[in-house]
C-alpha positions as CSV (number, residue, x, y, z in Angstrom):
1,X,-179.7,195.0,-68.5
2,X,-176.3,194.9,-67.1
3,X,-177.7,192.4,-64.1
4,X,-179.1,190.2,-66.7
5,X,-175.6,189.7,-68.8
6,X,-174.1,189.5,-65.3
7,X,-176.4,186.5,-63.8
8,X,-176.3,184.9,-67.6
9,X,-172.3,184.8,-67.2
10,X,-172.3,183.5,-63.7
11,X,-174.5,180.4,-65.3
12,X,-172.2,180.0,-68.0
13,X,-169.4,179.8,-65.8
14,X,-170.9,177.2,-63.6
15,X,-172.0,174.9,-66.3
16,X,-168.0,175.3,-67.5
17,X,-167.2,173.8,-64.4
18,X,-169.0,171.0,-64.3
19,X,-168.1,170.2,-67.7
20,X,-164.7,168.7,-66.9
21,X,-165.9,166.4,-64.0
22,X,-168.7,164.5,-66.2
23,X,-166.0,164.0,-68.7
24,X,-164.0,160.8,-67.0
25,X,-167.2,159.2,-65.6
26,X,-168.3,158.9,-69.0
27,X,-164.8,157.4,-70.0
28,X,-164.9,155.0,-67.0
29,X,-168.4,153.9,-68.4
30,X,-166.7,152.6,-71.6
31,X,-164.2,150.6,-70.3
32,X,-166.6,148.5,-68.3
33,X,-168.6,147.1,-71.3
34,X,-165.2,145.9,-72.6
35,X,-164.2,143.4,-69.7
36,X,-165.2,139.5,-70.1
37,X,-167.1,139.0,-66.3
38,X,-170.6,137.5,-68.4
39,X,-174.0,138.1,-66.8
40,X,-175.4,136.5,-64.2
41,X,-177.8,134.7,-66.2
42,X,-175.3,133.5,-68.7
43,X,-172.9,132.4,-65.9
44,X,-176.0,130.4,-64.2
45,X,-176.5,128.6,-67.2
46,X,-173.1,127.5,-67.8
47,X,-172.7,126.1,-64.1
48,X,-175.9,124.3,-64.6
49,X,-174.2,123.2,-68.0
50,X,-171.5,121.8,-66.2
51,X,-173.5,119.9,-63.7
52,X,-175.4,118.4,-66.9
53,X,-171.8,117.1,-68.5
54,X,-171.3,115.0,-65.8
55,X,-172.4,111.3,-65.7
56,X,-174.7,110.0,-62.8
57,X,-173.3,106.3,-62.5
58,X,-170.7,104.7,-64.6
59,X,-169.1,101.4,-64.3
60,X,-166.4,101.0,-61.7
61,X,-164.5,99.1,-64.4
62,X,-164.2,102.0,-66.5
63,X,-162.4,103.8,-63.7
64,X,-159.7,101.4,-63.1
65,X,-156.7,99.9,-65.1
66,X,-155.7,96.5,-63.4
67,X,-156.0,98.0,-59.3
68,X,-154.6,101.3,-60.8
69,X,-157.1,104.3,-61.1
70,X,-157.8,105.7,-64.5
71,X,-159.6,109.0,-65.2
72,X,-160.4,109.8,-62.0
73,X,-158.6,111.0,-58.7
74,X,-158.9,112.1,-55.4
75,X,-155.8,113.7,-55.1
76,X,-156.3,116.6,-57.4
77,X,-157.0,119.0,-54.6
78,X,-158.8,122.2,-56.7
79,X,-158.8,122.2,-60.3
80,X,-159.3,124.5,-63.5
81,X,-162.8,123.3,-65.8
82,X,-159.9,122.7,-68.5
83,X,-157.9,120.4,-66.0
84,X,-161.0,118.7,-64.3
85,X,-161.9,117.7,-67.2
86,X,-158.7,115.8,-68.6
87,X,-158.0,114.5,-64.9
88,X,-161.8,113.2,-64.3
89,X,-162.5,111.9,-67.9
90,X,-164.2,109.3,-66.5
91,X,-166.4,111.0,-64.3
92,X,-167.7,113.5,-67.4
93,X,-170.7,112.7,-69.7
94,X,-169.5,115.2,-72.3
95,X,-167.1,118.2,-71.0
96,X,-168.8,121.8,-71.4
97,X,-167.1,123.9,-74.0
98,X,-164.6,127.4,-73.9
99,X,-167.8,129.8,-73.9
100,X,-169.3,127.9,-70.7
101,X,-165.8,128.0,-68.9
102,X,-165.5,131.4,-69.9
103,X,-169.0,132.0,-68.9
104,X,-168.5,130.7,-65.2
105,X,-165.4,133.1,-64.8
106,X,-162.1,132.5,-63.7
107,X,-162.6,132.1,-60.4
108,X,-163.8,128.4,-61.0
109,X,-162.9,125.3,-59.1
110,X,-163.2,122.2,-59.3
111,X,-163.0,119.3,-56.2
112,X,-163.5,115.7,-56.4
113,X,-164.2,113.8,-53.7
114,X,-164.8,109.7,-52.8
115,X,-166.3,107.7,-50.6
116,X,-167.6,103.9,-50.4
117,X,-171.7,103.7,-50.2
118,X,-171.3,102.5,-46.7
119,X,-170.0,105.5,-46.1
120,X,-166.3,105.3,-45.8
121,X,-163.8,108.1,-47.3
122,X,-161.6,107.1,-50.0
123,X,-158.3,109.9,-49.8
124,X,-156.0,107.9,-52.0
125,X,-156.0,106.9,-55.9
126,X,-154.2,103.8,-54.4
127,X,-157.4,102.4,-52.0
128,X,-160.2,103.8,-54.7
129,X,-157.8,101.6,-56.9
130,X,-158.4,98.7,-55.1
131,X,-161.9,99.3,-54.2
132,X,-163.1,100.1,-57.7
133,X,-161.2,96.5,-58.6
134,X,-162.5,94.6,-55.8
135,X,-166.2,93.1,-56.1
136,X,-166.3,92.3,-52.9
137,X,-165.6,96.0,-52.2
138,X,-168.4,98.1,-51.7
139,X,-169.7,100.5,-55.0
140,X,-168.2,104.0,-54.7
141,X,-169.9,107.3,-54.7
142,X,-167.7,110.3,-56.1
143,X,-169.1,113.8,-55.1
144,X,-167.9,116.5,-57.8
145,X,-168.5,120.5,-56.5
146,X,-168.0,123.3,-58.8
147,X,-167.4,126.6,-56.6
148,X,-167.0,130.1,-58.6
149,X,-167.6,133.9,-57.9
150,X,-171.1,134.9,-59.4
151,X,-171.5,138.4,-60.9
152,X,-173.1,139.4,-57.8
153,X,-169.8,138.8,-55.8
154,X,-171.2,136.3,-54.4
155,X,-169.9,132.6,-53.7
156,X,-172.0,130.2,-55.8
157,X,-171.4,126.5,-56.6
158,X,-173.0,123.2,-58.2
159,X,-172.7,119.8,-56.3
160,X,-173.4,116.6,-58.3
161,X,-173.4,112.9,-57.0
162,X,-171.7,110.3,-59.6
163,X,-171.9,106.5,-58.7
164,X,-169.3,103.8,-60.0
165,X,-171.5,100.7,-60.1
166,X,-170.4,97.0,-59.7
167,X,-173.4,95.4,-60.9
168,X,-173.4,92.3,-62.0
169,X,-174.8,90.5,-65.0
170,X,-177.5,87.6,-63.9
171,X,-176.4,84.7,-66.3
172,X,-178.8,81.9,-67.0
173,X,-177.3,78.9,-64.2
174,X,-176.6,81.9,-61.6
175,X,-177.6,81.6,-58.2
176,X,-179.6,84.0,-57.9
177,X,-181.8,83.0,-54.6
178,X,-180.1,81.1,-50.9
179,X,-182.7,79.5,-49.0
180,X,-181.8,78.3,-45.8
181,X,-183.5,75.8,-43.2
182,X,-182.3,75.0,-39.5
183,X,-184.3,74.1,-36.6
184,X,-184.9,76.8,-34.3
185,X,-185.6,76.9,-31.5
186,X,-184.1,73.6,-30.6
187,X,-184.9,71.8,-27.6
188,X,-182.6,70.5,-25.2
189,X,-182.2,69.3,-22.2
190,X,-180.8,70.6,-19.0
191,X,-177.1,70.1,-18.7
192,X,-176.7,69.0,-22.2
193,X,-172.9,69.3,-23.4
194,X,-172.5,72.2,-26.1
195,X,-170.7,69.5,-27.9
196,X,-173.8,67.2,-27.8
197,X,-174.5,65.9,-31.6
198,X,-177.8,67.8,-31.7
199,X,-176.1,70.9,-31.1
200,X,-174.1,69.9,-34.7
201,X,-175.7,71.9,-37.4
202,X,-174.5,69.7,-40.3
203,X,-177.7,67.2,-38.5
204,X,-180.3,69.2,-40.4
205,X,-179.0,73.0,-41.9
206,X,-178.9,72.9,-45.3
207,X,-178.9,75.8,-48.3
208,X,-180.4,75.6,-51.6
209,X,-180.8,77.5,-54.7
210,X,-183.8,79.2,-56.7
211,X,-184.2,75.5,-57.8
212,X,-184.3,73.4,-54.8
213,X,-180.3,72.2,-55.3
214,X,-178.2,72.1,-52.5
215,X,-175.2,74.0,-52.7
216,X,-173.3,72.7,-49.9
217,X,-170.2,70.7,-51.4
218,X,-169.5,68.7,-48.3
219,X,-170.7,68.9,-44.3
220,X,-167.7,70.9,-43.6
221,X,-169.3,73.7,-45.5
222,X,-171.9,74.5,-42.2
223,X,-170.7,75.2,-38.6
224,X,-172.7,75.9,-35.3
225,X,-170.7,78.6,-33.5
226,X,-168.9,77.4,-30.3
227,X,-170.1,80.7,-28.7
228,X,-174.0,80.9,-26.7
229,X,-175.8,84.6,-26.5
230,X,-177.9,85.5,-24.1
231,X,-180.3,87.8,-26.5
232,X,-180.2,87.7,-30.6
233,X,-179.0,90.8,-30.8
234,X,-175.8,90.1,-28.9
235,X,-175.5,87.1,-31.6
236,X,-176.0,88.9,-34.5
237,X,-173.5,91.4,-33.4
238,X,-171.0,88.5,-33.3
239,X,-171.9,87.0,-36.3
240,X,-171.2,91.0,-38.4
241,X,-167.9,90.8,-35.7
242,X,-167.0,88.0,-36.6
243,X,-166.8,86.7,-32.7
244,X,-169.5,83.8,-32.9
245,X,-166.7,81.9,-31.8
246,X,-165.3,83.9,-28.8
247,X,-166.0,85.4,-25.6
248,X,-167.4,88.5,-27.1
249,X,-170.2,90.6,-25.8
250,X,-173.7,88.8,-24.4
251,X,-172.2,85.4,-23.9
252,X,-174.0,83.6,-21.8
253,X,-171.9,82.6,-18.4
254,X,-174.4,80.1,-17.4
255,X,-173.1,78.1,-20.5
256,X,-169.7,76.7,-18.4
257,X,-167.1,74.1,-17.8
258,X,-168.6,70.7,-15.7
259,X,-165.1,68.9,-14.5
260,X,-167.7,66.0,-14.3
261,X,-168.2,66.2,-17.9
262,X,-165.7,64.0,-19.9
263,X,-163.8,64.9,-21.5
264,X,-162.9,67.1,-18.1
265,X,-163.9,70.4,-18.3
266,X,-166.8,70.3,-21.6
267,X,-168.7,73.3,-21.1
268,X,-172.9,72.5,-20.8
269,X,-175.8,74.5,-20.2
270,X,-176.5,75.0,-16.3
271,X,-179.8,76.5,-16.2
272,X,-183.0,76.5,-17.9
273,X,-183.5,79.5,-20.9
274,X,-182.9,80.5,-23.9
275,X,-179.7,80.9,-25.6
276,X,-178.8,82.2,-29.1
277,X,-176.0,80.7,-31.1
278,X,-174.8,81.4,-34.9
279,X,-174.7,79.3,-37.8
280,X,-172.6,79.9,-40.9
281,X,-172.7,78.5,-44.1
282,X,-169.6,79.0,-45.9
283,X,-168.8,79.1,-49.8
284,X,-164.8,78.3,-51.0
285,X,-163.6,79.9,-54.1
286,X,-165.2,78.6,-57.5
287,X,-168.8,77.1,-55.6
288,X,-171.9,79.1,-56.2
289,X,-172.4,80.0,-52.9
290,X,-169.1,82.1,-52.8
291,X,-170.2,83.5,-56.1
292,X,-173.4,84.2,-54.8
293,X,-172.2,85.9,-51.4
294,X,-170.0,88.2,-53.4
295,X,-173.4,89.0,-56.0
296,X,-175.7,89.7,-53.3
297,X,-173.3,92.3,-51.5
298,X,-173.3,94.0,-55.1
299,X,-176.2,94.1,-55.8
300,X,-178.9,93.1,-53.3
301,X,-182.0,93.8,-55.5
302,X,-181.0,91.4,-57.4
303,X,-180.6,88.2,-55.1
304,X,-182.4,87.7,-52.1
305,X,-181.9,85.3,-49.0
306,X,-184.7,83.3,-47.1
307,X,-184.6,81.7,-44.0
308,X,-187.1,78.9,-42.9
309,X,-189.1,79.8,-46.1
310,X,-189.4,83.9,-45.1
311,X,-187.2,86.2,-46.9
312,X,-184.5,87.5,-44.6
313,X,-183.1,91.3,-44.4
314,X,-179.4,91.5,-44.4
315,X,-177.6,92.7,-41.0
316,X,-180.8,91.5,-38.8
317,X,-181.8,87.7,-40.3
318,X,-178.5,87.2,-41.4
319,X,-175.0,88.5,-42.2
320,X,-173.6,88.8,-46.0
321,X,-169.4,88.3,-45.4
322,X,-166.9,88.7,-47.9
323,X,-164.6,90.2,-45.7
324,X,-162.5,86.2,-46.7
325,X,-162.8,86.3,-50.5
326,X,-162.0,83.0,-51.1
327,X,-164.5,81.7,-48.5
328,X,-167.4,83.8,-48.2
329,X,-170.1,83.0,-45.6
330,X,-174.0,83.7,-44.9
331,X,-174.4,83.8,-40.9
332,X,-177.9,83.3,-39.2
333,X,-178.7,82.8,-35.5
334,X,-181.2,80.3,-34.2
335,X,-182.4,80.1,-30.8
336,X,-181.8,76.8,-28.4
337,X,-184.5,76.2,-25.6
338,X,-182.7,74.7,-22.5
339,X,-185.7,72.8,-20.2
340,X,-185.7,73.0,-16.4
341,X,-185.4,68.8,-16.5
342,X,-182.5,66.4,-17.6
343,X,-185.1,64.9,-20.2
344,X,-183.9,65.2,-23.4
345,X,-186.5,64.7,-26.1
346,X,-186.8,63.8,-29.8
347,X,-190.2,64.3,-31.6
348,X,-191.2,63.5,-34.8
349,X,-195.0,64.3,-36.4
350,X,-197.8,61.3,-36.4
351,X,-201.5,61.0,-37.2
352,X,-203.7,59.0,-35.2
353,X,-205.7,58.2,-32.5
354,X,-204.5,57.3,-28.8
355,X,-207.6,55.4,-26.7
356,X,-206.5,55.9,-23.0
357,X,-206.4,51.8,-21.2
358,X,-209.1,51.1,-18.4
359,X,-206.4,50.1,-15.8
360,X,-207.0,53.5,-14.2
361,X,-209.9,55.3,-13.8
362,X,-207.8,58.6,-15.0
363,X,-204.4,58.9,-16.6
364,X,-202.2,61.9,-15.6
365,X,-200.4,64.0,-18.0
366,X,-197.5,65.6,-18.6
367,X,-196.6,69.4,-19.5
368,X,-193.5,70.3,-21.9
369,X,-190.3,69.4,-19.7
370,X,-192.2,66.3,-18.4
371,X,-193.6,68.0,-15.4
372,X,-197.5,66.1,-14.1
373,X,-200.0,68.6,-15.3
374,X,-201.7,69.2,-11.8
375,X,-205.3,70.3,-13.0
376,X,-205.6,67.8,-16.2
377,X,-206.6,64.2,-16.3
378,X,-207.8,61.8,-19.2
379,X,-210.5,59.8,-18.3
380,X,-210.3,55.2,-19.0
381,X,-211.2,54.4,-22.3
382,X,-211.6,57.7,-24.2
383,X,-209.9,58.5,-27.5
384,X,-207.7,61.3,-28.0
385,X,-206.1,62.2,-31.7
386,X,-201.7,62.8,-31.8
387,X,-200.6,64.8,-33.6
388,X,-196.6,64.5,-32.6
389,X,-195.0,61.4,-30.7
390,X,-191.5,62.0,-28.5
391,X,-188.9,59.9,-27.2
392,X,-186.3,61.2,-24.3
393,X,-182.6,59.6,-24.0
394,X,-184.2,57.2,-21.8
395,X,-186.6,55.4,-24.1
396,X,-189.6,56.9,-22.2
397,X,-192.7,57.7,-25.0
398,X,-195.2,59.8,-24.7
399,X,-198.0,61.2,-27.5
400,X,-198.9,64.8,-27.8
401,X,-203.0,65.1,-27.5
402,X,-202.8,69.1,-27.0
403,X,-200.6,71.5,-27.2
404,X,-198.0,71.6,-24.1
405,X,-199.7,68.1,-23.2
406,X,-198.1,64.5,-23.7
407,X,-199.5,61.0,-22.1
408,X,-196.9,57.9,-21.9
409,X,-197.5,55.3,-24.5
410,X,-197.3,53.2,-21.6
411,X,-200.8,54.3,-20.7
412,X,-202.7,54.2,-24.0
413,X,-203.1,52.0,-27.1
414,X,-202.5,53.8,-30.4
415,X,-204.2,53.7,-34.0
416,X,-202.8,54.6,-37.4
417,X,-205.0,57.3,-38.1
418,X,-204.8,56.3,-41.8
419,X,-207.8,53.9,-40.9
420,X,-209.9,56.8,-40.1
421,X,-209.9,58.6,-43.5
422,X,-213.7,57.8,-44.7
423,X,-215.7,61.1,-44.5
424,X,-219.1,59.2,-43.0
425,X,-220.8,59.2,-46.6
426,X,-222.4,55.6,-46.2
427,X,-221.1,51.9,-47.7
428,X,-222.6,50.6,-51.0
429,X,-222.1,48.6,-53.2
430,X,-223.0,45.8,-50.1
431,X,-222.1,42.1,-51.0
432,X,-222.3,38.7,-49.2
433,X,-219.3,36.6,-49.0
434,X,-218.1,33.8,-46.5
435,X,-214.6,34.9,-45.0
436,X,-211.8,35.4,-42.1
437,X,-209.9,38.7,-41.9
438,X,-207.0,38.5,-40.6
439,X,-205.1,41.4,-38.6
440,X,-201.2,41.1,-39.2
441,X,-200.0,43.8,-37.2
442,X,-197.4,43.1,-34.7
443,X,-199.0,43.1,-30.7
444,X,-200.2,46.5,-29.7
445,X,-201.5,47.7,-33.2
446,X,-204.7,48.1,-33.2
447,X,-207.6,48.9,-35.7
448,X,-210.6,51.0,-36.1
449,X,-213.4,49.6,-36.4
450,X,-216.4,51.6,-38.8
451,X,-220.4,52.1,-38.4
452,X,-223.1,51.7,-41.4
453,X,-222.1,55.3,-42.2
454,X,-219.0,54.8,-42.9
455,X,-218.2,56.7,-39.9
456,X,-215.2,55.4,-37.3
457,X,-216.3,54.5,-33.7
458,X,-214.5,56.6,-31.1
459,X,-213.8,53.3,-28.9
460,X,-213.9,50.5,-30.8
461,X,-210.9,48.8,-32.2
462,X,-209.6,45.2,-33.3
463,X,-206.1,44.6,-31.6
464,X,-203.5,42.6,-33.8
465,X,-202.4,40.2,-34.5
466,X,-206.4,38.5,-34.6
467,X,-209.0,37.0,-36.7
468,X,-212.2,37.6,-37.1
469,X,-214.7,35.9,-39.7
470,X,-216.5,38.4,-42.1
471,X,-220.0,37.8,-43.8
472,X,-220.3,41.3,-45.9
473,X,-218.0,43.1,-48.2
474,X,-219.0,47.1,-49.1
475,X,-217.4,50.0,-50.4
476,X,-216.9,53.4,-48.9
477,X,-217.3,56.9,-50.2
478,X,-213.6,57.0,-50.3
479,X,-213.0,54.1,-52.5
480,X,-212.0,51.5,-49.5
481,X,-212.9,48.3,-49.0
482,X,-214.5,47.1,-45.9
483,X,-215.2,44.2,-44.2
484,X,-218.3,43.2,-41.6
485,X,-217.0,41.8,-38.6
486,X,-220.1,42.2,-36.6
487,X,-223.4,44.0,-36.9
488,X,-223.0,47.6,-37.7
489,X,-218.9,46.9,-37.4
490,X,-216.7,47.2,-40.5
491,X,-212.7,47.1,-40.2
492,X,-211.3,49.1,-43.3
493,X,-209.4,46.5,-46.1
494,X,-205.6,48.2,-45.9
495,X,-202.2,47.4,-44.5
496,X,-201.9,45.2,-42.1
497,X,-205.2,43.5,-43.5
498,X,-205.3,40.7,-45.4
499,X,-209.1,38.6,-46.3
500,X,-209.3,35.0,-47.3
């Protein structure tokens, strides 16, 4: 009995000892549900709630007061919620409430920072000033990051992208569409000066709008650069440089200084290739191109650019520059082909027919830079259709009767292929009459002459000026009149045909 009361006591006792150490941790237990730290998932929602407040674009005229910023900065460093929000007005949507910034703790902070969409940092309120004013200036992109202690301990934080836009309203006359045309490549000749007149892009470069109207003010407004690339890239480069008219990268050393050359010392093209030179079109303050320069650098979605009748990308067809506000300019590049000969060549499109002379048993021709074609001959008397006619510096013509090969005029008699139109359908409508047609061409013209069908001959023709008595009248499939010269030979009524 007395071991029994004994061990009871010595239970007793221990239990008294414990007693006095679970006391405080129960204490410390009530303290901690009376501190404001929220819960995690409270504190999540509330940074998501503050991503949420804030706008994803805005207008960069809303940001900026004249060229002075106005609710927004970059110099802020880290800020309260409370303060972000007063500082960075413009940037917010609608600014989260107490509960959410008590929510995310006061550990919160707040950083704003800038940057053009090119990619250049903007560290000053004075230079986002005068980008956000500028609409020349790029459109800005302001990054907004929210960092705070989560309930974890942990660092946490909430990134969000807001864009100040320059867009620009499309009104009704706008230009809204450049389309540019230039010859390229152009042909010239060995040792041509760079100052020759076909080098001058004012001959044949011209702009237009969506509507076909030229907005070119005066010749003045196009320049060929002075500068000749050896590679497109290298011209390109200098166009974005703003070099097309210096010794910059890529210039071709072949293009060089002839003290034969008057006046003394005029730089021409010493050997045979290709070079690459730029061409700008330029807009002055107040002209639609300037406007439209400025637009498309804005807002390229909008306006588009074509060159030669192909829609052009910005930075590799052509360079957008408003880096001169008050003259803004669209730069291309064409290409120049120098031949290996002297010759120096200007062709224009025909139709017709060239019939080789019987002088000659064979008539040589002639390759691209005039060269005799070693292997190729056309045979005395044989037809051959043109479809292009050139004339060199010297006054020496030649037709084009396949591609990279030309015969001199000298050597052939050509036809107006007009005369050839009738599809071979067969003359009706047959009548006889008693009269002379008379060819009134000037000497060298000659005229095709037309079977039963309807159908040209391939080597008969009626040289002009000549008359030749007709018996028949018809009409062709295509609504001409012909006349019967000769059994089974019609010449086709027309210009350069008159009947009696």
């Amino acid at each position: 009995m007395k071991k029994s009361i004994k061990y009871a006591g010595i239970a007793a006792a221990t239990l008294l000892a414990v007693a006095p150490v679970a006391a405080p941790v129960v204490s410390q237990a009530a303290d901690s549900t009376v501190a404001t730290t929220p819960d995690y998932n409270k504190q999540q929602n509330s940074a998501d709630a503050f991503k949420a407040s804030l706008n994803t674009e805005t207008a960069a005229s809303n940001l900026v007061s004249g060229t002075s910023v106005k609710g927004v900065s970059v110099e802020q460093g880290s800020m309260k919620i409370d303060a972000f929000n007063t500082a960075e007005a413009g940037l917010v949507k609608a600014a989260i409430g107490t509960t959410d910034i008590n929510n995310i703790g006061d550990s919160a902070k707040v950083t704003v920072s800038a940057k053009t969409v090119k990619g250049a940092a903007i560290n000053t309120d004075y230079d986002l000033g005068k980008i956000l004013a500028d609409s020349t200036q790029p459109e800005v992109e302001f990054t907004v990051t929210l960092s705070f202690t989560n309930t974890n301990g942990k660092a946490d934080s909430r990134t969000a992208t807001v864009k100040a836009t320059k867009k620009s309203t499309v009104a009704k006359d706008d230009m809204t569409s450049a389309k540019a045309t230039f010859t390229t490549p152009l042909s010239v000749a060995l040792n041509t000066t760079v100052t020759s007149s076909t080098l001058d892009a004012s001959n044949d470069a011209k702009i237009v709008d969506q509507n076909g109207n030229s907005v070119l003010t005066d010749g003045s407004k196009v320049k060929a650069g002075t500068s000749f690339f050896t590679t497109y890239s290298n011209a390109i480069e200098a166009a974005k440089a703003g070099n097309e008219d210096s010794d910059a990268a890529g210039v071709a050393s072949s293009v060089k200084a002839d003290t034969n050359v008057e006046p003394n010392g005029t730089k021409v093209f010493t050997k045979a290739g290709t070079y690459y030179q730029v061409i700008t079109f330029t807009g002055a303050t107040g002209t639609a191109l300037n406007q439209f320069v400025k637009n498309y650098n804005l807002d390229p979605s909008t306006y588009s650019v074509y060159v030669n009748g192909s829609q052009a990308s910005a930075g590799y067809d052509f360079v957008a520059d408003t880096t001169d506000a008050a003259n803004t300019t669209l730069k291309f590049v064409r290409a120049i082909n120098v031949s290996n000969t002297t010759d120096q060549w200007t062709t224009t499109d025909t139709t017709g027919v060239v019939t080789t002379k019987t002088a000659s048993n064979y008539y040589t021709l002639k390759n691209d830079s005039n060269q005799t074609i070693a292997n190729r001959a056309l045979g005395a008397n044989t037809p051959w259709r043109t479809d292009k006619v050139r004339t060199n510096q010297d006054g020496v013509k030649q037709y084009r009767v396949a591609t990279g090969e030309w015969i001199d005029a000298d050597n052939v008699v050509y036809s107006n292929g007009n005369n050839n139109s009738n599809n071979g359908s067969g003359l009706t409508d047959i009548k006889t009459v008693s009269g002379v047609a008379t060819l009134t061409k000037a000497k060298g013209y000659y005229m095709a002459l037309f079977n039963d069908e309807g159908k040209a001959y391939d080597n008969k023709y009626l040289g002009s000026p000549s008359a030749w008595r007709v018996d028949r009248t018809a009409k062709g499939a295509d609504g001409n009149t012909y006349y019967r010269v000769a059994t089974s030979e019609w010449l086709q009524a027309g210009e350069g045909v008159s009947f009696k």
